[in-house]
C-alpha positions, 0 to 999 in steps of 0.5 A: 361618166369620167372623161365623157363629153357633157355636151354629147348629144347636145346641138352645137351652137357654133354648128346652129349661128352657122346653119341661121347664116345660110337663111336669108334675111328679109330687109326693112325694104321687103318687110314694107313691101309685104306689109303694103301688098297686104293693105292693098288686097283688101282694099282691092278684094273689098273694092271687086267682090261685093261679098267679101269677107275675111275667113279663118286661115287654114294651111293647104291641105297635105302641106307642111305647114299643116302637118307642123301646125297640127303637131304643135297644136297636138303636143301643145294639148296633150301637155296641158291634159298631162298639167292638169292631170297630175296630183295635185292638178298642175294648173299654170297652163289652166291659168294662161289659157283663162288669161288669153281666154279674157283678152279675147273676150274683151277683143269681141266686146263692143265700145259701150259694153263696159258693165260685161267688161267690169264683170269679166274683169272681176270674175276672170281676175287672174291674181284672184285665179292664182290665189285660187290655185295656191290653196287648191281651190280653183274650179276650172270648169266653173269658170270655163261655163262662165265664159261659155255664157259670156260668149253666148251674150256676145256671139253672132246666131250662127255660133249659138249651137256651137256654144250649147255644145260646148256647154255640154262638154265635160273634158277639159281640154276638148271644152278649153280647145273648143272655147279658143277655136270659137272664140278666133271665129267670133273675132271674123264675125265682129271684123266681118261686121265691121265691114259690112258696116262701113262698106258704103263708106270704104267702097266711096273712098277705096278708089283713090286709097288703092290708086295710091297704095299700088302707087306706093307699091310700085316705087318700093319695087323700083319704078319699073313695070317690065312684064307689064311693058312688055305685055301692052307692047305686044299690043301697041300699033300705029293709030290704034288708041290706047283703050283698044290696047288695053282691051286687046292685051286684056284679051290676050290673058285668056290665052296666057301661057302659065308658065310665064308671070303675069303682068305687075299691074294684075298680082292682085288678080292673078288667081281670078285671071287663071279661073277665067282662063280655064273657064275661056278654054272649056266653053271655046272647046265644048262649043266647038265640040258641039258644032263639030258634031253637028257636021256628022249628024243626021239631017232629020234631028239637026235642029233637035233643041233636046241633043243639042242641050244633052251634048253640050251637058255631056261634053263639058262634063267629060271636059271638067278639069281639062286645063289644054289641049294635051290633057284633051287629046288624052280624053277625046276617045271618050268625048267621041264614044258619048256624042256617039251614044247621045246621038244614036240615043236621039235616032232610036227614039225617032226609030231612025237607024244608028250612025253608019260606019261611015258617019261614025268615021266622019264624027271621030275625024271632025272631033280629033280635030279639035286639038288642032290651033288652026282647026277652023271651027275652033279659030271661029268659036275663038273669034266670036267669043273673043269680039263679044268680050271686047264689045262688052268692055266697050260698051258696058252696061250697054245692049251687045249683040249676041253672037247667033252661032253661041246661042247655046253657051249665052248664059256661059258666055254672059257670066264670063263676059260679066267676070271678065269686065269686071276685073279688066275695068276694075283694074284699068281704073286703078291702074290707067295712069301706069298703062299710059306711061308705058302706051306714050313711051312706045306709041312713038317709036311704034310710029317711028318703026311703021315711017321707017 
């Protein structure tokens, strides 16, 4: 139309260089620092859990990132069906996808299968292919079983079913789709493998790589530790060495406020700390549920083995997912309600009579007194679990004596002992020569402070 705009309708470029001014822009220096932070977490992950194995990334779920992934995938699949669809056929997306298809047969193939590579190379010949397509010739799904049987030779078992499926497939994009997808999974195979394989090795040398490698790190953000110093800092008293330093501000993690940011010294294990930290939190508050009830009990059923496993049962099963004591105070009517009824349980099967409003009243007291930091069940369930975890760190591998009180919680407080040791050890040794730095630096002027 006369006097119209042709770029009506049309983004404007000055309007898009202005919005891309606004993003910030990541430096060399960043760039390092995340290539560097990514090396030293699979040497740390490889170095702490002895099953490690990489595994397909996924978005989160109901994130953006996923709605958008799946978007494209989406358009990007409904555009090839339209391609290939058409009369005749439209097959230069067919063409691509068998070329990366190749590329990512070769990425699984071992050094010596050079005959399967020769024969992929000559059957998957993409000049061959496009010659095929000019005249009309091309039989896409011919080629798609071809390296369906290709994969098959290749794959690890647990694929085998996955290919038979798709060897029955009969629509083009869901078998192309499928053929790609299995293909990424076999690739975490092979690397899988590979780690597996040269894990005696790694794990001999890791030590000293990630040493290094958080070394490295940490000179790329400046030679400076703050939260780490100020954390031990907390920690440091006169005539107080440094591994009960360590070990005390280790401890200190268990109760860490998560609002606050973790030492610099622990961004690797961030994640495990916070599982440990809820892990911590609900067995110190079923036990100290438990023994609380145990007050308000009848003594003829006190030392009942069968109550005592039901409760503790109970209990951390209405606790699951109660992260601290504002989310515990929301729940503790039915804490109390369920310890009441195993309790009554017990009674009727000794054809005793149920709890007394009295004792009703006692046991409701005792048990909303659990929220309370200075409850002194609570400060002692507390102390006991707390020292057996610093015994451990003193003395691993060694014989630690049980606390009596806990007997109920040994094989919960063992695995949190037994995951707790192995990060804090793990991580003192890499990271020692660092915590020592800080401990020199205010070891002196601590001493200093306590002269004054």
């Amino acid at each position: 139309m006369e006097g119209s705009n042709s770029n009506e309708g049309k983004p404007n470029l000055q309007n898009s260089l202005d919005q891309q001014s606004d993003v910030p822009i990541v430096s060399e220096e960043e760039m390092e620092k995340y290539a560097l932070l990514q090396k030293l977490n699979l040497a740390h992950e490889i170095g702490l859990d002895q099953s490690f194995t990489l595994k397909k990334e996924e978005p989160p779920d109901n994130s953006l990132e996923k709605v958008v992934t799946e978007a494209v995938h989406s358009a990007f699949w409904d555009l090839f069906k339209q391609r290939i669809s058409e009369d005749p056929p439209n097959l230069s997306m067919a063409l691509s996808l068998l070329n990366e298809i190749k590329e990512g047969l070769y990425d699984i193939m071992m050094p010596h299968q050079t005959k399967l590579k020769s024969e992929v190379d000559e059957i998957l010949d993409l000049d061959l292919l496009k010659q095929q397509a000019l005249h009309g010739a091309l039989d896409v799904m011919y080629f798609a079983q071809y390296i369906l049987s290709v994969m098959k030779r290749l794959c690890a078992p647990i694929r085998d079913e996955k290919i038979e499926e798709l060897s029955k497939e009969t629509e083009l994009v869901a078998l192309f789709r499928g053929i790609l997808e299995t293909l990424k999974l076999m690739k975490l195979d092979m690397v899988n493998f590979t780690l597996f394989s040269i894990r005696p090795e790694l794990v001999s040398n890791h030590m000293e790589y990630e040493r290094q490698k958080f070394t490295d790190y940490i000179k790329l953000s400046g030679d400076n530790l703050p939260v780490t110093e100020a954390w031990l800092k907390k920690h440091i008293k006169p005539s107080v060495n440094i591994k009960d330093v360590l070990y005390n501000a280790f401890l200190d993690l268990l109760t860490w406020d998560s609002n606050h940011p973790y030492p610099e010294t622990l961004i690797l294990d961030e994640k495990r700390l916070l599982k440990l930290k809820e892990e911590y939190y609900l067995m110190v508050m079923t036990a100290t549920i438990v023994l609380l009830s145990f007050n308000s009990i009848p003594p003829q059923i006190q030392s009942d083995i069968s109550l005592k496993e039901d409760l503790k049962q109970h209990i951390g099963l209405l606790l699951e997912g109660v992260k601290s004591d504002q989310q515990l105070s929301q729940g503790i009517q039915n804490v109390i309600e369920q310890i009441k009824k195993d309790i009554n349980d017990k009674l009727s099967s000794r054809d005793m009579n149920n709890l007394n409003d009295e004792q009703v009243t006692s046991l409701s007291q005792q048990i909303q007194q659990v929220t309370d930091l200075q409850n002194r069940v609570r400060g002692l369930v507390n102390l006991r679990v707390l020292d057996f975890l610093k015994l451990t760190l003193m003395h691993p591998g060694g014989k630690t004596n049980f606390p009596p009180a806990l007997v109920l919680f040994k094989k919960e407080l063992e695995s949190l002992s037994n995951s707790f040791m192995n990060i804090v050890l793990y991580n003192i040794n890499i990271c020692f020569e660092h915590y020592k730095k800080i401990f020199t630096k205010n070891e002196a002027s601590s001493s200093s402070v306590s002269n004054s």
